[in-house]
N, C-alpha and C positions, 0 to 999 in steps of 0.2 A: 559578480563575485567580489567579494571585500577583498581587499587587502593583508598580505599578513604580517608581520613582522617579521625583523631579520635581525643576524647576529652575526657581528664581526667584530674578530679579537674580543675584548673580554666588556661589549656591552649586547645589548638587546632593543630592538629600535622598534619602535609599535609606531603603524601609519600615522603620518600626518606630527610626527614627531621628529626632533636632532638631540644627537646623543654626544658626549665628546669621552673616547676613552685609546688606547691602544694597542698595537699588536707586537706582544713578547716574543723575540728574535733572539735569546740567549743571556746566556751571565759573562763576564771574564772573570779573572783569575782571582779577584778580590772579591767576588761577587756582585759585582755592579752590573744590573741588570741593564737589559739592549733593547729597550722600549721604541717604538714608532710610534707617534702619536696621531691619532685619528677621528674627523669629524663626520660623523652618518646625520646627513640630513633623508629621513625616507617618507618622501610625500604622501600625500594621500589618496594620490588617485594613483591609477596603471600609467609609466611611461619608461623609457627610456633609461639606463642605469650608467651613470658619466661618476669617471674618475678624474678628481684634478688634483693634479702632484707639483708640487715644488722642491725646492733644494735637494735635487738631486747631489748637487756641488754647493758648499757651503759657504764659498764665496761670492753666492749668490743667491742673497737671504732674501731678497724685496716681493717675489710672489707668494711668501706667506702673507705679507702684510694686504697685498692684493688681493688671495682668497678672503682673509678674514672681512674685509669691507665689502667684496661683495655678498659674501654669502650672508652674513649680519640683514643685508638688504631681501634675501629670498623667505619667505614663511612658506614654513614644512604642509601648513592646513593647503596653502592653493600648488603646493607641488604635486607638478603630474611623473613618475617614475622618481629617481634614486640620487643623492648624490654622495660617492666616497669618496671625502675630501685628504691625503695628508700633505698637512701642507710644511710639514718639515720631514720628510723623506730620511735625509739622512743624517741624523741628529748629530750623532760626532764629528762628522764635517763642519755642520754649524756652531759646535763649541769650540774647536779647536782649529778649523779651517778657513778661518776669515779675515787675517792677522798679516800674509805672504802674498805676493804677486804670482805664482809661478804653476806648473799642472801639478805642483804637490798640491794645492788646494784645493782640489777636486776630489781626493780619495778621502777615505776614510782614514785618520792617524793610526787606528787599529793594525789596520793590515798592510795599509798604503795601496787600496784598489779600489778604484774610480766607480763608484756603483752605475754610471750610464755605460759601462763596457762589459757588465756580467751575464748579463739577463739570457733567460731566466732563474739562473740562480741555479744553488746546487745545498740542499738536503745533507746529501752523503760527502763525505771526502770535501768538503768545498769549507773556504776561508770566510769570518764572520760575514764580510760582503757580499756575500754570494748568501749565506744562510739568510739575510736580510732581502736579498731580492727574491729568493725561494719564496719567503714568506708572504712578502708582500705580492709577488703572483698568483702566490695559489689563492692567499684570502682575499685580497681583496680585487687586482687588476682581471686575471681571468673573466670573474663576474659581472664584468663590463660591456656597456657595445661601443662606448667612445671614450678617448681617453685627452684630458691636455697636460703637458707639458714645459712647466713654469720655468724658465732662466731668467738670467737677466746682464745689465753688463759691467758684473763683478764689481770690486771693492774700488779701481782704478777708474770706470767710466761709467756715466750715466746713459739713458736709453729710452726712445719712444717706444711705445708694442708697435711690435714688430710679429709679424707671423711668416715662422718656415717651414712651410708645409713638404714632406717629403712623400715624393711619388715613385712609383716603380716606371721604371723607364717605357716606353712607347716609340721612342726614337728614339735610335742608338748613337745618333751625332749629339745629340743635344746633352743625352747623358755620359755620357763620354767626356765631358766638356764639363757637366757638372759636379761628376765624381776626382776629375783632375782639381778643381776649384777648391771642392772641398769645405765641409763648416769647419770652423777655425782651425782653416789651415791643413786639415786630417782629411785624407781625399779615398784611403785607404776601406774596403769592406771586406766584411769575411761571410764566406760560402753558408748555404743555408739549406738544408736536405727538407723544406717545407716545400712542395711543391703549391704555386699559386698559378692557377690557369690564365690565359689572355682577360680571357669574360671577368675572372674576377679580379684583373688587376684593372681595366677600364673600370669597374663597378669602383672598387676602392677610389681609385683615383679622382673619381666623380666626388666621391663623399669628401677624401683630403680637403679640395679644392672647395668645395660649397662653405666647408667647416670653416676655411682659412677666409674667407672672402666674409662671411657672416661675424666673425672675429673684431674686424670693423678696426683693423690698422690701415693706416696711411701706406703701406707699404707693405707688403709680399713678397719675398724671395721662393719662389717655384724651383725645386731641384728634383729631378729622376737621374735615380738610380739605383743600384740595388739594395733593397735594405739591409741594413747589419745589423744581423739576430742577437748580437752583445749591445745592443741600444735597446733603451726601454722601447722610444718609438719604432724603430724597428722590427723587434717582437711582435709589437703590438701589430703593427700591417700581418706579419706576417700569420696571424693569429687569426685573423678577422676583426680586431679591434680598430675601428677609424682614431690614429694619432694626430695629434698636430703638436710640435713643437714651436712654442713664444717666446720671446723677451722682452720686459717692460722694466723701466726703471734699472738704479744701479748707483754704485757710488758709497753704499751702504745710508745713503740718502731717501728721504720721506718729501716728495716733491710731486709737481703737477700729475708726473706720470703715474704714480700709485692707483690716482680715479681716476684717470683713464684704462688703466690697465684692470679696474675692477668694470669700469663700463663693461668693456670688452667680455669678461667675462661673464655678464650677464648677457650678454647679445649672442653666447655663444649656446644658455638655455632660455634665449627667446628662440633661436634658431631647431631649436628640438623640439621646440615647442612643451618645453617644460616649465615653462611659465608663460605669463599672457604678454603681447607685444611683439613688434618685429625689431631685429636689430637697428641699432644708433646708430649712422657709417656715417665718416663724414665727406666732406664735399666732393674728396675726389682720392681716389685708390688707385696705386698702383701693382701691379706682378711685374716683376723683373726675374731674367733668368741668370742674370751676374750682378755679383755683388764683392764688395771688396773689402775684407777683415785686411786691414792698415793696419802692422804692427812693425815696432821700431827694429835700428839694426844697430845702434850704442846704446848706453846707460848716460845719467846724467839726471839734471832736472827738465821737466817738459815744462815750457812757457808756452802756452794756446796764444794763434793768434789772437787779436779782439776784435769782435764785429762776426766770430767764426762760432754761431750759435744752434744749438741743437734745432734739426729740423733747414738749418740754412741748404739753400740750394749753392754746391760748389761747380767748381772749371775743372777739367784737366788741368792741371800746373798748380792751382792757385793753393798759397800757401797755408797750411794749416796750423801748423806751429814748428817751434824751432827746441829739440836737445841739447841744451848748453852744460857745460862744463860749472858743475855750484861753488868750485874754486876760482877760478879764471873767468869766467865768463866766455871763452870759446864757444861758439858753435858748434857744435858736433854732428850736428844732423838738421838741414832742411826739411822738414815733414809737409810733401805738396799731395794734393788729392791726383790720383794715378786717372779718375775719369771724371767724366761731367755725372752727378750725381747730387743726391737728399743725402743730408749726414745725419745717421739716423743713430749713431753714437757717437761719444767724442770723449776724450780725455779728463780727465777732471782731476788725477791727482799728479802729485806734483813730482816726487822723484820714479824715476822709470829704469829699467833693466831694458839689456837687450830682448827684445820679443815682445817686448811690453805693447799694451794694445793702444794704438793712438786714434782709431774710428774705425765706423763700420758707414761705408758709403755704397745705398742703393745706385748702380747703374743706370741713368734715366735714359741712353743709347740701347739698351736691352729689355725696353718694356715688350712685354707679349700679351698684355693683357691690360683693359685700363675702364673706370667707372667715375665718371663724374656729372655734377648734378647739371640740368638745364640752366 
């Protein structure tokens, strides 16, 4: 049976075609209209229908730039199932949100609410953010069976892909341990009246885990716990939708990571077999179950140690960089790595606030899982 065409927001997508148009989410007050913009690649044969979203948070612009290079690389003729690309999520954010260090740069200026904390979103009675994830659920994520999840690491640090795959817990030590950890720092979930069976939470968790591994990062952070239904990925598990949460790239920088982080995402529709090929992994992958978001405890300027390079393998102790005083030149803060670990992001701008992020180092003492070549 042929293929038929589809329609989302306000284009029409016939097999074997990409479309680029948007999905209308409201006016404000002046009438400026609240557009999502949106790319429908729809193959031409029967396969699989994958959502890949970015900028959720606008200080974290680099997996647009990631989608567009690799999808530029996919042609609609030999695509088998779907792709809904948006790769600028939440537009206001990325106009206005990419300028400040702090969690005001996550929300929307509009309302000041953080669109990965709504989901799914509210129609009725609910603040433009919330009308924004309404929308973009019903049109376009619902209609999915996988979904990715573009970050990156903000305006302040750069970043290898990295994939955090979140799992519903199976062990309750482990998640326990997980959920006190915490992604940046926020260890916190909220109750979810979706009932998920045992069966299907092994089932899911099989697919997380394949996804994040085919992903073809050097590195895997593995967390269970329960999901939080005000997370896109969250929802999404809790939905049937297999999520994975990435970060590639950062800095508001255009560097090596960009294609690699478009590799990846191709590797991730070699793995669905929506295009031909198997994934690119390289030499050797790690899963770790702890991972350490290193963020400062003064303000100041951060001077990086030198020789302390994206990707370096660190010590417990060994020093990372130092928070100086941009008057005095005091020291203010020793910044040493807390374990033996990969720095799989690192600091790159130069004045810092308290909290400010100074790395993200994979745990190499907590690998549970490991793939490297002969």
């Amino acid at each position: 049976m042929a293929r038929a065409s589809i329609s989302v927001g306000n284009v029409t997508v016939t097999p074997g075609e990409r479309a680029y148009g948007s999905l209308y989410c409201g006016s404000l007050a002046a009438r400026t209209e609240v557009r999502v913009p949106l790319h429908v690649v729809h193959g031409a044969e029967n396969g699989p229908t994958l959502c890949l979203e970015s900028t959720l948070h606008g200080w974290e612009p680099v997996g647009a730039e990631v989608l567009r290079r690799a999808l530029q690389r996919v042609d609609p003729r030999r695509l088998r199932g779907t792709i809904l690309c948006l790769p600028l999520a939440n537009p206001f954010s990325v106009e206005f949100g990419g300028t400040i260090e702090s969690a005001g740069l996550r929300v929307n200026p509009v309302d000041a609410l953080d669109l990965n904390r709504v989901w799914p979103g509210k129609l009725e009675h609910g603040w433009l953010t919330e009308h924004m994830a309404a929308v973009l659920w019903h049109e376009v994520i619902r209609r999915c069976d996988y979904l990715v999840d573009y970050h990156d690491g903000t305006g302040a640090c750069d970043e290898l892909p990295v994939a955090f795959p979140h799992a519903f817990p199976l062990h309750p030590g482990r998640a326990q341990r997980a959920a006190a950890a915490g992604a940046d720092g926020v260890g916190a979930t909220e109750p979810s009246d979706v009932e998920v069976s045992d069966a299907q939470r092994r089932a899911m968790n099989d697919k997380i885990r394949a996804l994040a591994i085919a992903f073809g990062a050097s590195v895997i952070w593995w967390r269970e716990h329960e999901p939080n239904p005000a997370t896109l990925s969250g929802c999404c598990a809790l939905h049937g939708i297999v999520p994975l949460v990435v970060e590639v790239g950062g800095g508001h920088a255009l560097d090596r990571t960009v294609d690699q982080g478009a590799e990846c995402t191709l590797n991730i529709l070699r793995h669905l077999r929506m295009i031909d090929g198997v994934p690119v992994l390289p030499e050797r992958q790690i899963m770790v179950d702890h991972y350490v978001v290193y963020r400062s405890r003064t303000g100041g300027y951060y001077l990086a140690e030198p020789g302390v390079a994206l990707g370096a393998r660190v010590k417990a102790g060994q020093l990372l960089g130092r928070v100086i005083d941009p008057l005095t030149s005091e020291v203010n803060e020793e910044c040493r790595s807390p374990v033996n670990g990969i720095l799989v992001s690192r600091r790159i701008k130069l004045p810092i606030n308290p909290g400010g992020y100074i790395a993200h180092i994979a745990d190499t003492d907590a690998v549970i899982w490991e793939r490297a070549t002969a």
